[in-house]
Each structure stands twice: as structure tokens, then as C-alpha cells.
PQR file of N, CA, C, O and H, with PARSE charges and radii, in Angstrom:
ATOM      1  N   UNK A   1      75.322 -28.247 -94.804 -0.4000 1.5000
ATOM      2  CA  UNK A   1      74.796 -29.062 -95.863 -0.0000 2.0000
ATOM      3  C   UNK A   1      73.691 -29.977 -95.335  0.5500 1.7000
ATOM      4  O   UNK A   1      72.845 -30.435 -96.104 -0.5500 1.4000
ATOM      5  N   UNK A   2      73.695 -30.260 -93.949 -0.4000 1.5000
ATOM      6  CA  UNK A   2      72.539 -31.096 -93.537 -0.0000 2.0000
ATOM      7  C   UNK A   2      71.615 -30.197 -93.695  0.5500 1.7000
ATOM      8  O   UNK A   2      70.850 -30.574 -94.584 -0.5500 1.4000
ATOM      9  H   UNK A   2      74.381 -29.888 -93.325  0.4000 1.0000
ATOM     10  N   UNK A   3      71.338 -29.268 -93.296 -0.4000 1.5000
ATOM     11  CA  UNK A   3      70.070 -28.513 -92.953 -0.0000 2.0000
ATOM     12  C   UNK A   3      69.525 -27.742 -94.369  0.5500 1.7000
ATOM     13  O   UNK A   3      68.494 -27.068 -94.377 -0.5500 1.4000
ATOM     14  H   UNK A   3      71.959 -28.963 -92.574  0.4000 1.0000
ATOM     15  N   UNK A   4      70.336 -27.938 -95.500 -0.4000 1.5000
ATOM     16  CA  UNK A   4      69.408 -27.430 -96.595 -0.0000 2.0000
ATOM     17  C   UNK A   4      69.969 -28.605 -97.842  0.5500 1.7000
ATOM     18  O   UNK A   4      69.496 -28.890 -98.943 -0.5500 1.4000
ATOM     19  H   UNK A   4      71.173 -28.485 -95.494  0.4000 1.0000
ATOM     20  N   UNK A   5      70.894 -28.988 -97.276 -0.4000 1.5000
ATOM     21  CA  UNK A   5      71.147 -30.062 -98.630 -0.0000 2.0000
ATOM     22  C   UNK A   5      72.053 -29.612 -99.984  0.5500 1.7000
ATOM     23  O   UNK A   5      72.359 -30.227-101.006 -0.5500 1.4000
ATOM     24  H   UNK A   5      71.278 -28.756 -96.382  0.4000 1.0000
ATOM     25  N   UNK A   6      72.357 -28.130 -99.463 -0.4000 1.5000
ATOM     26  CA  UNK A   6      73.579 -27.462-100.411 -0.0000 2.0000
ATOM     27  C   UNK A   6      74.489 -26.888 -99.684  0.5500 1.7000
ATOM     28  O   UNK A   6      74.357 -26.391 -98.565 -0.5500 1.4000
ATOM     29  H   UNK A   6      72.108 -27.631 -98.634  0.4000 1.0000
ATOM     30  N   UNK A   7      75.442 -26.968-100.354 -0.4000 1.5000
ATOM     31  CA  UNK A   7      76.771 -26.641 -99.933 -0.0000 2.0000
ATOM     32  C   UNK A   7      76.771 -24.719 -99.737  0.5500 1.7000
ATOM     33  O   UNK A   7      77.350 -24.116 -98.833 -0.5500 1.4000
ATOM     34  H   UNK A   7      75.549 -27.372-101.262  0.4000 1.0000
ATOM     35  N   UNK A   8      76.195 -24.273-100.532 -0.4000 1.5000
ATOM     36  CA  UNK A   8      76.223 -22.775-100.703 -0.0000 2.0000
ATOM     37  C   UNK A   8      75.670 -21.730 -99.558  0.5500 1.7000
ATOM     38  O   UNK A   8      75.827 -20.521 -99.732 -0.5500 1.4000
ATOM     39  H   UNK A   8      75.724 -24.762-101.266  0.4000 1.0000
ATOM     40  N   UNK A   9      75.005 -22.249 -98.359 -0.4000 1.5000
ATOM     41  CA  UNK A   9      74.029 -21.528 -97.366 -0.0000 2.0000
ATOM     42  C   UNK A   9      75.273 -21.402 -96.387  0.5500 1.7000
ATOM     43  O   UNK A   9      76.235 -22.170 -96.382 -0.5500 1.4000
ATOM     44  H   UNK A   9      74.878 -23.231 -98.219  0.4000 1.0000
ATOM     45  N   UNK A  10      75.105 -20.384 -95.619 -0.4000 1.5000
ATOM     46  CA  UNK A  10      75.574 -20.160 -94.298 -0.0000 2.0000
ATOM     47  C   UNK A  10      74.698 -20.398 -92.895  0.5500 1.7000
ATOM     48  O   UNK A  10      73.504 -20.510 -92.616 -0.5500 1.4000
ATOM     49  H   UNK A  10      74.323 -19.761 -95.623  0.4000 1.0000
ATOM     50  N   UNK A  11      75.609 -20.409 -92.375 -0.4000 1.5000
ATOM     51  CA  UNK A  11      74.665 -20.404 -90.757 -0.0000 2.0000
ATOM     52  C   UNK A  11      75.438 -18.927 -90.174  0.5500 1.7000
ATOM     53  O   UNK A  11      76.607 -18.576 -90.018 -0.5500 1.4000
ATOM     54  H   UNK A  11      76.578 -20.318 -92.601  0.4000 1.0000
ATOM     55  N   UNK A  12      74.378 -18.433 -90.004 -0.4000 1.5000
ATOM     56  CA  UNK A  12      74.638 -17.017 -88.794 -0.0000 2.0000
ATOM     57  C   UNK A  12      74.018 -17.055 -87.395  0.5500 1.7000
ATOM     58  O   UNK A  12      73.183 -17.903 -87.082 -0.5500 1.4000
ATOM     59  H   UNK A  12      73.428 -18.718 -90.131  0.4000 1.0000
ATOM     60  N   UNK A  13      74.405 -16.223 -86.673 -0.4000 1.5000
ATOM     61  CA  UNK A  13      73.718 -15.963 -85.668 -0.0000 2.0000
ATOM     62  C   UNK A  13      73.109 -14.831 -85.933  0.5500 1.7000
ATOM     63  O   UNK A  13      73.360 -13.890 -86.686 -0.5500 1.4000
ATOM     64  H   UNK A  13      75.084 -15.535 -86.927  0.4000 1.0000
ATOM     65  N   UNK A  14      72.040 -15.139 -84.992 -0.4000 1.5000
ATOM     66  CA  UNK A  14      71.114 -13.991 -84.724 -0.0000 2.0000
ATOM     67  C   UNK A  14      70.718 -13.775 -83.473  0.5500 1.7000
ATOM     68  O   UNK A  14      70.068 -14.613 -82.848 -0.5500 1.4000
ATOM     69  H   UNK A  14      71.836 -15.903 -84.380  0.4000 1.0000
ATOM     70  N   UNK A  15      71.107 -12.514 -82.940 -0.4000 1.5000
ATOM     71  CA  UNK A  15      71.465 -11.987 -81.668 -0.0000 2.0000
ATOM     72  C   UNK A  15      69.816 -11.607 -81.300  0.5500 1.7000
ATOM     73  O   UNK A  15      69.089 -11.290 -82.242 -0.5500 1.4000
ATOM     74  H   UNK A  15      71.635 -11.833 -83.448  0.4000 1.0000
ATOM     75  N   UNK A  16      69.314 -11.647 -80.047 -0.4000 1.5000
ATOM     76  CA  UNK A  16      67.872 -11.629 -80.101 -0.0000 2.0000
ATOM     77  C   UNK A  16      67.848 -10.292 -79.572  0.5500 1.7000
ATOM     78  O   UNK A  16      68.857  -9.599 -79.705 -0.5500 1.4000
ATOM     79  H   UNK A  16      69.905 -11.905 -79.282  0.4000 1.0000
ATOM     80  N   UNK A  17      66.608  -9.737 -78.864 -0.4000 1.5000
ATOM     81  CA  UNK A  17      66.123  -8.942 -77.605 -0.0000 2.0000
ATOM     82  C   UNK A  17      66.759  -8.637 -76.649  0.5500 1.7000
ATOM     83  O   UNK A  17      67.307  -7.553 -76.448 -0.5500 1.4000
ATOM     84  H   UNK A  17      65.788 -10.300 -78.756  0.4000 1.0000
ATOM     85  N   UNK A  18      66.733 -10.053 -75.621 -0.4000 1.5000
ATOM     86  CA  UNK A  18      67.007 -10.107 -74.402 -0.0000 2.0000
ATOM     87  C   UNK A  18      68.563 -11.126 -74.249  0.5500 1.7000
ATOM     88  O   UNK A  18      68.593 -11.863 -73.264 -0.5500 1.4000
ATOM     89  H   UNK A  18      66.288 -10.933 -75.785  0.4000 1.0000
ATOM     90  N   UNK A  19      69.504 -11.146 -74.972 -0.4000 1.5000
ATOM     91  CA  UNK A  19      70.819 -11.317 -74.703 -0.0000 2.0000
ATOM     92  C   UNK A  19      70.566 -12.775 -75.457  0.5500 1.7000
ATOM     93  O   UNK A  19      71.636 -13.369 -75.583 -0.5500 1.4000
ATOM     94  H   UNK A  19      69.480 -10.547 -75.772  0.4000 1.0000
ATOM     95  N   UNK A  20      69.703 -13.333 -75.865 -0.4000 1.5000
ATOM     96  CA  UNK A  20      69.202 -14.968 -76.837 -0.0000 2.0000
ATOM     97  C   UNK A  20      69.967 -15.153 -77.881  0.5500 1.7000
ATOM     98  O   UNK A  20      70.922 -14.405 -77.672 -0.5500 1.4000
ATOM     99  H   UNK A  20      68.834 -12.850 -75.763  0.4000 1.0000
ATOM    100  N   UNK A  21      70.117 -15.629 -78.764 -0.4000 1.5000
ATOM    101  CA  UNK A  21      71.038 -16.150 -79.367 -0.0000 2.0000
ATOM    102  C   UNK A  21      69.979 -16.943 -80.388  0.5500 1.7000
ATOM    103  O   UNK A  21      68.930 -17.292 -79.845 -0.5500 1.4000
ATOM    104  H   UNK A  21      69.341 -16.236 -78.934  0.4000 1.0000
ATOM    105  N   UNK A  22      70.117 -17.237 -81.674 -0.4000 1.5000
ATOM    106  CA  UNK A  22      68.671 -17.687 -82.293 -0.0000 2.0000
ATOM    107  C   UNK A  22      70.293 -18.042 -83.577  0.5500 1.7000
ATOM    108  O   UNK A  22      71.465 -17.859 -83.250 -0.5500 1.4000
ATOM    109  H   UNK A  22      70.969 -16.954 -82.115  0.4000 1.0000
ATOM    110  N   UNK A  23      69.820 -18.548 -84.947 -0.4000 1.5000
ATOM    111  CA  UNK A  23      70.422 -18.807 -86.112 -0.0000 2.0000
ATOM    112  C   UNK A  23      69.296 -18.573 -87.122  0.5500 1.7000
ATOM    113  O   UNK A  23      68.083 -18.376 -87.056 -0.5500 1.4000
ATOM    114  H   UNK A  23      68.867 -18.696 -85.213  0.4000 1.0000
ATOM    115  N   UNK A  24      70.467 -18.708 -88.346 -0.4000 1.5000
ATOM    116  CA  UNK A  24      69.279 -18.798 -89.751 -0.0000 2.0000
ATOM    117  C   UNK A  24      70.486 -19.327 -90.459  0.5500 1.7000
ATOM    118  O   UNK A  24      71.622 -18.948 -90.175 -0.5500 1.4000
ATOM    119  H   UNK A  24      71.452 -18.868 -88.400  0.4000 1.0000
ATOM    120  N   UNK A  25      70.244 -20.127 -91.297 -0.4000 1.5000
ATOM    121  CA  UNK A  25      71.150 -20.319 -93.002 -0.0000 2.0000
ATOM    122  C   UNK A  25      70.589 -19.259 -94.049  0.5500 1.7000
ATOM    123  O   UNK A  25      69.438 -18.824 -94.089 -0.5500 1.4000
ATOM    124  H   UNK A  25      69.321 -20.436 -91.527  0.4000 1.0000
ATOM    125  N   UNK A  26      71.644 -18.941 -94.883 -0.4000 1.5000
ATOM    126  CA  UNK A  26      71.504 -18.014 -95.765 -0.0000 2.0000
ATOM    127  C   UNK A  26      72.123 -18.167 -96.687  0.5500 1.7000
ATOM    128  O   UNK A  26      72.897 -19.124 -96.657 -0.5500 1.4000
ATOM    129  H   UNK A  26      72.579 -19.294 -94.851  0.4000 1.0000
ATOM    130  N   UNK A  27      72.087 -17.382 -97.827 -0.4000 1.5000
ATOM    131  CA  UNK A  27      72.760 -18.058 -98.900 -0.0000 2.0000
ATOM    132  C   UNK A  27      73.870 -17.282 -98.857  0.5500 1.7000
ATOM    133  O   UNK A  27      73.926 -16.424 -97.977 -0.5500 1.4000
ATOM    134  H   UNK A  27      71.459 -16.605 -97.851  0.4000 1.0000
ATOM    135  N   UNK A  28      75.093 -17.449 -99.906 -0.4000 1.5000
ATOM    136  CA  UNK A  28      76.682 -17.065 -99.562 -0.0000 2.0000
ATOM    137  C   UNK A  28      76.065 -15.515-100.149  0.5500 1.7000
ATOM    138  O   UNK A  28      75.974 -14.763 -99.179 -0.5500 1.4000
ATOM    139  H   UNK A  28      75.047 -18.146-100.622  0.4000 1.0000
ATOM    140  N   UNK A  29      75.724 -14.985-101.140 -0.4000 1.5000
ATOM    141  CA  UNK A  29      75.281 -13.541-101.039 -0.0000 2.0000
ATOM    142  C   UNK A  29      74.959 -12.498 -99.931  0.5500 1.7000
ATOM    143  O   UNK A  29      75.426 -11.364 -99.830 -0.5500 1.4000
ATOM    144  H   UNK A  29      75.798 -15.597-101.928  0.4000 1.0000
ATOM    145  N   UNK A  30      74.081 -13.108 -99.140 -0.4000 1.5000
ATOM    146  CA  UNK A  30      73.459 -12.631 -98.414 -0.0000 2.0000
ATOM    147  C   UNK A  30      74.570 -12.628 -97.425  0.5500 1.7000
ATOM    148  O   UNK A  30      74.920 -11.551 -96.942 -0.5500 1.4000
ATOM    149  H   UNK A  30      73.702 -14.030 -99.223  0.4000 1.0000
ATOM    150  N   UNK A  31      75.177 -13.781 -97.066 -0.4000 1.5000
ATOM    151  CA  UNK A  31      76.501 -14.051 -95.494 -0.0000 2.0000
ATOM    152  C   UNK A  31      77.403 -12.876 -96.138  0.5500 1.7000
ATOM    153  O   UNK A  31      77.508 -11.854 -95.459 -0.5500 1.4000
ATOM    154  H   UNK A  31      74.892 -14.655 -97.458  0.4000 1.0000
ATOM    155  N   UNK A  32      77.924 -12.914 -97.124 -0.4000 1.5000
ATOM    156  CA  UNK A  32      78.938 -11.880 -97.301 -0.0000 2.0000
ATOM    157  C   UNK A  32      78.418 -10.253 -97.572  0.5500 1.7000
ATOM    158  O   UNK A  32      79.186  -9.550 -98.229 -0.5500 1.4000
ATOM    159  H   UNK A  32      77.838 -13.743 -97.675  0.4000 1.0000
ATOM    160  N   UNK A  33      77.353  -9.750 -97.164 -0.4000 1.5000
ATOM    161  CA  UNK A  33      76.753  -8.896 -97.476 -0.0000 2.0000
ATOM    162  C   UNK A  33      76.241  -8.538 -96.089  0.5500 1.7000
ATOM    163  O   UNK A  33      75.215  -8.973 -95.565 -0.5500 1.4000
ATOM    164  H   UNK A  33      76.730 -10.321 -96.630  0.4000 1.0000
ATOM    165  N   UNK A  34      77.447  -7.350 -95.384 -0.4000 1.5000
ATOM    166  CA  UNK A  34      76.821  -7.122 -93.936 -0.0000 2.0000
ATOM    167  C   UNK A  34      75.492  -6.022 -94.144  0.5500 1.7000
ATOM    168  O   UNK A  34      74.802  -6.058 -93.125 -0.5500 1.4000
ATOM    169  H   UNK A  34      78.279  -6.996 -95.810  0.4000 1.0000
ATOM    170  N   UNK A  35      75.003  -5.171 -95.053 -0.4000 1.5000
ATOM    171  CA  UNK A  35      73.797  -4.628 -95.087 -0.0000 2.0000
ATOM    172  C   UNK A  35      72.358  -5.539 -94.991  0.5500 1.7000
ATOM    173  O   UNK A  35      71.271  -5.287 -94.472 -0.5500 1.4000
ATOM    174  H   UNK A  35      75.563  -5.142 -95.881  0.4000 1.0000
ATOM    175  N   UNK A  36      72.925  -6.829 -95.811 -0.4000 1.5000
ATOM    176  CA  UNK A  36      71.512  -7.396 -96.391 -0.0000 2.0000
ATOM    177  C   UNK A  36      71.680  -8.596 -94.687  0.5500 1.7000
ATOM    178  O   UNK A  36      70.697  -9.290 -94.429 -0.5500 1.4000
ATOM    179  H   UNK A  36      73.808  -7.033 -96.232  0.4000 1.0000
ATOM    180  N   UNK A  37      72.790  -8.674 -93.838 -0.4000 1.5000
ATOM    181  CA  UNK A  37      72.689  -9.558 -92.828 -0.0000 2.0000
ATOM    182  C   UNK A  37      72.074  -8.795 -91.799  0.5500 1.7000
ATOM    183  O   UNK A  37      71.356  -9.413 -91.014 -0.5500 1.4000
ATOM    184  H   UNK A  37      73.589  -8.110 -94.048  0.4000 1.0000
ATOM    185  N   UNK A  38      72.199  -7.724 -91.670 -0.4000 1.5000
ATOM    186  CA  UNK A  38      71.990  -6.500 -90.753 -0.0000 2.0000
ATOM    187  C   UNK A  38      70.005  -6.466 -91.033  0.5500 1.7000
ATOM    188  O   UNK A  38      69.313  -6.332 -90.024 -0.5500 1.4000
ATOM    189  H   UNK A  38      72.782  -7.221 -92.308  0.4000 1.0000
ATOM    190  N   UNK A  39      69.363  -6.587 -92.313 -0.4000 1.5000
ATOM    191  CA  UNK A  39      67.817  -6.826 -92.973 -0.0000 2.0000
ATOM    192  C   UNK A  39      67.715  -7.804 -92.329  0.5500 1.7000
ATOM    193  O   UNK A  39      67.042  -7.749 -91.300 -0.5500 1.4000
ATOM    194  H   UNK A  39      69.926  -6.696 -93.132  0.4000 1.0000
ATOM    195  N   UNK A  40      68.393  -9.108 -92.744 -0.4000 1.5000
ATOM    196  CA  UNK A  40      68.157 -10.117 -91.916 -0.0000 2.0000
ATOM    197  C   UNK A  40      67.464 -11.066 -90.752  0.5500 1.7000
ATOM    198  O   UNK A  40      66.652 -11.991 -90.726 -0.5500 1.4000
ATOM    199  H   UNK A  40      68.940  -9.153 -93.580  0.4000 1.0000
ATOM    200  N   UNK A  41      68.535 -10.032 -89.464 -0.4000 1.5000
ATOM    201  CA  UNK A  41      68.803 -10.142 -88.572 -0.0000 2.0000
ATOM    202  C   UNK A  41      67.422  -9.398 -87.663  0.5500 1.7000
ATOM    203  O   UNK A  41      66.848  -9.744 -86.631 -0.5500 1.4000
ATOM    204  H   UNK A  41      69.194  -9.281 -89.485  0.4000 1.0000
ATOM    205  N   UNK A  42      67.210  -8.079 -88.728 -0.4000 1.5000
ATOM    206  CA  UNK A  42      65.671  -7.446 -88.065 -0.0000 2.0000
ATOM    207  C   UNK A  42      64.888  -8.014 -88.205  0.5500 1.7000
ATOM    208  O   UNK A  42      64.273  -8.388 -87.207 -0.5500 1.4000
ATOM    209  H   UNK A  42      67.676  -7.798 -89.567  0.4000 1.0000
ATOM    210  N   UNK A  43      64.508  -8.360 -89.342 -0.4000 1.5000
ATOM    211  CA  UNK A  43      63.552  -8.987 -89.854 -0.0000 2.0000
ATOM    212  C   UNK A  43      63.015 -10.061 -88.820  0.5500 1.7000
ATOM    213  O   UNK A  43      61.885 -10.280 -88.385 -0.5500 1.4000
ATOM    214  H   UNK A  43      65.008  -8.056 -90.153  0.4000 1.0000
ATOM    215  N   UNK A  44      64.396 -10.721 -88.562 -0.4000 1.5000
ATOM    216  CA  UNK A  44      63.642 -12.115 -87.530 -0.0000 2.0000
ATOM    217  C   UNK A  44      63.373 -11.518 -86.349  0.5500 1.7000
ATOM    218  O   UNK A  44      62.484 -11.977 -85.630 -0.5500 1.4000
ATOM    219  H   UNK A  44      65.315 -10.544 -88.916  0.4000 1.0000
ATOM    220  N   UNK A  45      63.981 -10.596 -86.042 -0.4000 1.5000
ATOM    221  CA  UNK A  45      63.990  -9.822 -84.702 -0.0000 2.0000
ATOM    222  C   UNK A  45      63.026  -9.406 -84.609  0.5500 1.7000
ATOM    223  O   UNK A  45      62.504  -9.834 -83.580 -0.5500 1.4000
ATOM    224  H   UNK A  45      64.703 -10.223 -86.625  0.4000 1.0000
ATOM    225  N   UNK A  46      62.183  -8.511 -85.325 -0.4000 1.5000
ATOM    226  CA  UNK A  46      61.108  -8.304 -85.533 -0.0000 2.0000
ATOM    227  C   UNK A  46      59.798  -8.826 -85.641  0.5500 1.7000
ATOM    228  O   UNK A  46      58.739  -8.283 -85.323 -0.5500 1.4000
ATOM    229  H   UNK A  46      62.608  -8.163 -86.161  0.4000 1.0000
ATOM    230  N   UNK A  47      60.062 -10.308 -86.285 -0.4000 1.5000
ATOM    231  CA  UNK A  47      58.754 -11.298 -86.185 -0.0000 2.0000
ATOM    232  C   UNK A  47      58.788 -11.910 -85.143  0.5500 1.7000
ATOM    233  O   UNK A  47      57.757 -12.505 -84.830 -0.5500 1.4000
ATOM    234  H   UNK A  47      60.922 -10.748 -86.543  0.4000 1.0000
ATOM    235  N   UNK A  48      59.996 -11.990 -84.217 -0.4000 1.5000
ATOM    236  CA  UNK A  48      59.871 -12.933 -82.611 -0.0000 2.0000
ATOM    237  C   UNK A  48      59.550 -11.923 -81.881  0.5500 1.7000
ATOM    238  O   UNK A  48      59.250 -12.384 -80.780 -0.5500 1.4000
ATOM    239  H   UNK A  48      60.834 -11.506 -84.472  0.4000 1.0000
ATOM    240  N   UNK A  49      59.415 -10.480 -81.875 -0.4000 1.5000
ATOM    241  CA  UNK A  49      58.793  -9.929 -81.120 -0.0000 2.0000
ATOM    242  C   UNK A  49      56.773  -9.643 -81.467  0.5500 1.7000
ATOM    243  O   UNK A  49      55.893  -9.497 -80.618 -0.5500 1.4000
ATOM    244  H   UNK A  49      59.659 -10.105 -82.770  0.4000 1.0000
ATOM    245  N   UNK A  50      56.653  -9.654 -82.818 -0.4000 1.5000
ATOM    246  CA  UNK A  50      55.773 -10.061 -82.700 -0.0000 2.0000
ATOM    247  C   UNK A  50      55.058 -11.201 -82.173  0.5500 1.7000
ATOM    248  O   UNK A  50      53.989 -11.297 -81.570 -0.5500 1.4000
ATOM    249  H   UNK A  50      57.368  -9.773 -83.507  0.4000 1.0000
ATOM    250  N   UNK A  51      56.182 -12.293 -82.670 -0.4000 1.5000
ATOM    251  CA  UNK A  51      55.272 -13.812 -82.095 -0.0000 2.0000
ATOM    252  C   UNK A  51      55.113 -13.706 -80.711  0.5500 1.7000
ATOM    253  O   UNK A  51      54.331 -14.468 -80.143 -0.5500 1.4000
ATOM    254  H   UNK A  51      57.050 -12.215 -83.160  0.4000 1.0000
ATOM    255  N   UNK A  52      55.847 -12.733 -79.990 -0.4000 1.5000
ATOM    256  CA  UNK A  52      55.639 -12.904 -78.622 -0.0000 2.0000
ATOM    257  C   UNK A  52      54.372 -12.194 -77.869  0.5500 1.7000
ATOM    258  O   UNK A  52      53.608 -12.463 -76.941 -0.5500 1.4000
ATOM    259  H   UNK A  52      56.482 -12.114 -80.451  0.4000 1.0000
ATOM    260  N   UNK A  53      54.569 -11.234 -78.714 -0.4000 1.5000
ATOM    261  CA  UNK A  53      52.982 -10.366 -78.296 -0.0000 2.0000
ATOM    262  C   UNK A  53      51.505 -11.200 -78.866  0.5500 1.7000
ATOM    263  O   UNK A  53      50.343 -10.992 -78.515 -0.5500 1.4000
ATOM    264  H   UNK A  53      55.189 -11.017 -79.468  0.4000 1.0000
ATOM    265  N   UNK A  54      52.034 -12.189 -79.855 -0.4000 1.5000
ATOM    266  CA  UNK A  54      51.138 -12.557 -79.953 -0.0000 2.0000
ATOM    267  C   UNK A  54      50.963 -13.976 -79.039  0.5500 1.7000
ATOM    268  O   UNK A  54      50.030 -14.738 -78.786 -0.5500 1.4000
ATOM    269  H   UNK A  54      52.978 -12.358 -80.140  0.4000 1.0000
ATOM    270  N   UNK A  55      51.602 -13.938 -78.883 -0.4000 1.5000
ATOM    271  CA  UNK A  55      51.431 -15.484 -77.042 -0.0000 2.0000
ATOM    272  C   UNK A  55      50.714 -14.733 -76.181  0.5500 1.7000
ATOM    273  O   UNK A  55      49.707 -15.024 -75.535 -0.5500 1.4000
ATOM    274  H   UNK A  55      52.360 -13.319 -79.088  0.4000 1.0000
ATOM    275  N   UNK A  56      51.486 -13.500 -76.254 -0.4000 1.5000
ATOM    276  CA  UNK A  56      51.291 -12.999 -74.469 -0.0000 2.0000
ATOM    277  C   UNK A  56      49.579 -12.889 -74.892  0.5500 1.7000
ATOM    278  O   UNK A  56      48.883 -13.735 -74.330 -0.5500 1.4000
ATOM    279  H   UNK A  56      52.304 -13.263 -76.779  0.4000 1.0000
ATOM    280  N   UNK A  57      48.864 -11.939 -75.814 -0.4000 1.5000
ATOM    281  CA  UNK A  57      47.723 -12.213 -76.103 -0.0000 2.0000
ATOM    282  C   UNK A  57      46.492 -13.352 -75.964  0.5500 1.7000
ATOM    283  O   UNK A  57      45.383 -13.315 -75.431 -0.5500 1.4000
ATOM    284  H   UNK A  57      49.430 -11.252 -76.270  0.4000 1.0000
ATOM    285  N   UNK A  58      47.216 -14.358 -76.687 -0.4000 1.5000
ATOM    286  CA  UNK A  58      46.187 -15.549 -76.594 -0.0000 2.0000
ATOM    287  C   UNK A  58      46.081 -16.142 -75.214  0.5500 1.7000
ATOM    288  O   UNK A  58      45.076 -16.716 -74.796 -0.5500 1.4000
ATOM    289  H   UNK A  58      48.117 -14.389 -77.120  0.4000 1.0000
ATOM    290  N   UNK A  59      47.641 -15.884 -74.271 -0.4000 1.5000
ATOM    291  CA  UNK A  59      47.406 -16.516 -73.140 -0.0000 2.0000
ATOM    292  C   UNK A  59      46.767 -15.687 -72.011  0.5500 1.7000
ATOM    293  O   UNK A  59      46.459 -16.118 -70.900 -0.5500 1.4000
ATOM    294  H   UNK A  59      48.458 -15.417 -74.611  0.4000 1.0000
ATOM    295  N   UNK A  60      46.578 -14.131 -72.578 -0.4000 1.5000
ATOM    296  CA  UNK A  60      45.677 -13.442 -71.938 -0.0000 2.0000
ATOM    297  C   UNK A  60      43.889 -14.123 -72.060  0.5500 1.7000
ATOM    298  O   UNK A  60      43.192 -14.501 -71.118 -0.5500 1.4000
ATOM    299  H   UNK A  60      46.828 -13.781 -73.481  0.4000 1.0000
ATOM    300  N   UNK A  61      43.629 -14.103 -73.128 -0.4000 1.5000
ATOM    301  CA  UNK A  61      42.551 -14.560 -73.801 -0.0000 2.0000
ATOM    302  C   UNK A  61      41.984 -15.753 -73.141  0.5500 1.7000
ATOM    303  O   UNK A  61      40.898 -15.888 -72.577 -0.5500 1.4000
ATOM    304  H   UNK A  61      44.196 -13.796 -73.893  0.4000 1.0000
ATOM    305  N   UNK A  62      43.391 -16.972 -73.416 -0.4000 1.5000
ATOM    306  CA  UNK A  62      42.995 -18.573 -72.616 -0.0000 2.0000
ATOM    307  C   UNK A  62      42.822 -18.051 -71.144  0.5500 1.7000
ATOM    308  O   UNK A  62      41.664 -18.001 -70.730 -0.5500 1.4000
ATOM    309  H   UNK A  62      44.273 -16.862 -73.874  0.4000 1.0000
ATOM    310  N   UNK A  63      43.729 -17.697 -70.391 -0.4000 1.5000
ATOM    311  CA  UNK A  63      43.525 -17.298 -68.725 -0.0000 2.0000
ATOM    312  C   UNK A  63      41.766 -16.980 -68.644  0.5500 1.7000
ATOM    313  O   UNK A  63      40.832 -17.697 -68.286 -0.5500 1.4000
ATOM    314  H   UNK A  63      44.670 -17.738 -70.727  0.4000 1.0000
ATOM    315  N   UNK A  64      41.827 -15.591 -69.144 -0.4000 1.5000
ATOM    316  CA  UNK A  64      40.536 -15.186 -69.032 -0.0000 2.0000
ATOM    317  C   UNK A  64      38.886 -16.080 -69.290  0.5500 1.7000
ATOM    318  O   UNK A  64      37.766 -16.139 -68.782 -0.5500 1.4000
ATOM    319  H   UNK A  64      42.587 -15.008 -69.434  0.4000 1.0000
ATOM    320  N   UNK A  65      39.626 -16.629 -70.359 -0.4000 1.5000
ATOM    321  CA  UNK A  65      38.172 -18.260 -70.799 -0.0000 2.0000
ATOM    322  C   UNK A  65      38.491 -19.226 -69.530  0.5500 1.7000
ATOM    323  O   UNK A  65      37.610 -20.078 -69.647 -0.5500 1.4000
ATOM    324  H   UNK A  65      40.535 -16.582 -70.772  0.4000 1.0000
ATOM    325  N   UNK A  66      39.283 -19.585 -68.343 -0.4000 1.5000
ATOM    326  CA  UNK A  66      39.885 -20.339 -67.497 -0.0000 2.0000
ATOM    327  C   UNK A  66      40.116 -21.618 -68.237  0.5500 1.7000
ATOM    328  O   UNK A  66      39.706 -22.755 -68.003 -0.5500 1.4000
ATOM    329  H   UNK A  66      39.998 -18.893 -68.248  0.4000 1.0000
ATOM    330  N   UNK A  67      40.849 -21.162 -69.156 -0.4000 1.5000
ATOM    331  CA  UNK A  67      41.588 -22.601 -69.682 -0.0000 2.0000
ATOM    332  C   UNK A  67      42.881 -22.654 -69.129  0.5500 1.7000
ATOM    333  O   UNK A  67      43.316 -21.553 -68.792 -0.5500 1.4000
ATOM    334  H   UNK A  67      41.183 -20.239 -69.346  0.4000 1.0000
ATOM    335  N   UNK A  68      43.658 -23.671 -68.929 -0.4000 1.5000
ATOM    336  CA  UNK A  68      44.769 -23.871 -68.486 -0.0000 2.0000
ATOM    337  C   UNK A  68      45.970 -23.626 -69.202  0.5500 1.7000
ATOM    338  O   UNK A  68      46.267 -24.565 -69.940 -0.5500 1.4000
ATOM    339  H   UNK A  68      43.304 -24.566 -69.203  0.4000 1.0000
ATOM    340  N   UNK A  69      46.722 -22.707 -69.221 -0.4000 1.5000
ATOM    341  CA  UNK A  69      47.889 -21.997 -69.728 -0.0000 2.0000
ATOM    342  C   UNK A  69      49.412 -22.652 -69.422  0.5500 1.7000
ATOM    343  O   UNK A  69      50.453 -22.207 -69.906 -0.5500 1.4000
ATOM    344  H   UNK A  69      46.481 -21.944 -68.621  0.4000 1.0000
ATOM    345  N   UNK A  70      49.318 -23.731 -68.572 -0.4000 1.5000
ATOM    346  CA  UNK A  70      50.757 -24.630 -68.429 -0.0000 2.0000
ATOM    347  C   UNK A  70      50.870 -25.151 -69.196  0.5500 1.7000
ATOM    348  O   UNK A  70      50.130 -26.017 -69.662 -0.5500 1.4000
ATOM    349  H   UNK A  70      48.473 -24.092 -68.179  0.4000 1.0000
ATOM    350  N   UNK A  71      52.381 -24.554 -69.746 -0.4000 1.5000
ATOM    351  CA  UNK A  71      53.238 -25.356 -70.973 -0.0000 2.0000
ATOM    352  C   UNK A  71      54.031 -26.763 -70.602  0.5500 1.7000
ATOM    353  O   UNK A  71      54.660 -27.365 -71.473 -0.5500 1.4000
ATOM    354  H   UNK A  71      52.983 -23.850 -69.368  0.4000 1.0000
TER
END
């Protein structure tokens, strides 16, 4: 209820890539619905592997301009 302000959302896990561990809230449809958690679960899986290719990219990009890449 903190994190959306209704009683009705779930918290799941979401199992990553590389053994990570990540969450989402969802609504009680969706938590009791292992097909649509299973959509879910790719879905994010899927955009953190994009977001990652898209780091590894730009920090190809910054290296190469010799900008400084320490986080």
C-alpha cells in the first residue's frame, strides 16, 4: 500500500538474467494469473536487457569521445 497507495497491487519477484532478483507491483489479476506473470516477468526481462545493451553502447561511444566513464 505504500508504493501505490492501494490495497489491491502485489509485489512479485522478478528473477533476472544473471541469478538478480528485481520486483514489480501488480494488480491482484495479474498476481493470480501465472500466464499473464510469466508476460510480465519477460517483458521486464527483456527491457533490462535491452537497457543494458544500451549502456554498454553509449559507454562505448563516451570511451571512444575520451570522456570519462566512472560511475
Amino acid at each position: 500500500m505504500l508504493a501505490t497507495g492501494r490495497a489491491d497491487h502485489y509485489y512479485i519477484d522478478v528473477p533476472g538474467r544473471n541469478g538478480t532478483f528485481s520486483g514489480a507491483m501488480v494488480q491482484a489479476d495479474i498476481a493470480n494469473n501465472p500466464k499473464q506473470l510469466t508476460a510480465v516477468r519477460t517483458k521486464l526481462n527483456t527491457w533490462w536487457a535491452q537497457r543494458e545493451a544500451e549502456d554498454a553502447t553509449l559507454d562505448g561511444i563516451a570511451r571512444t569521445s575520451g570522456l570519462d566513464t566512472r560511475r
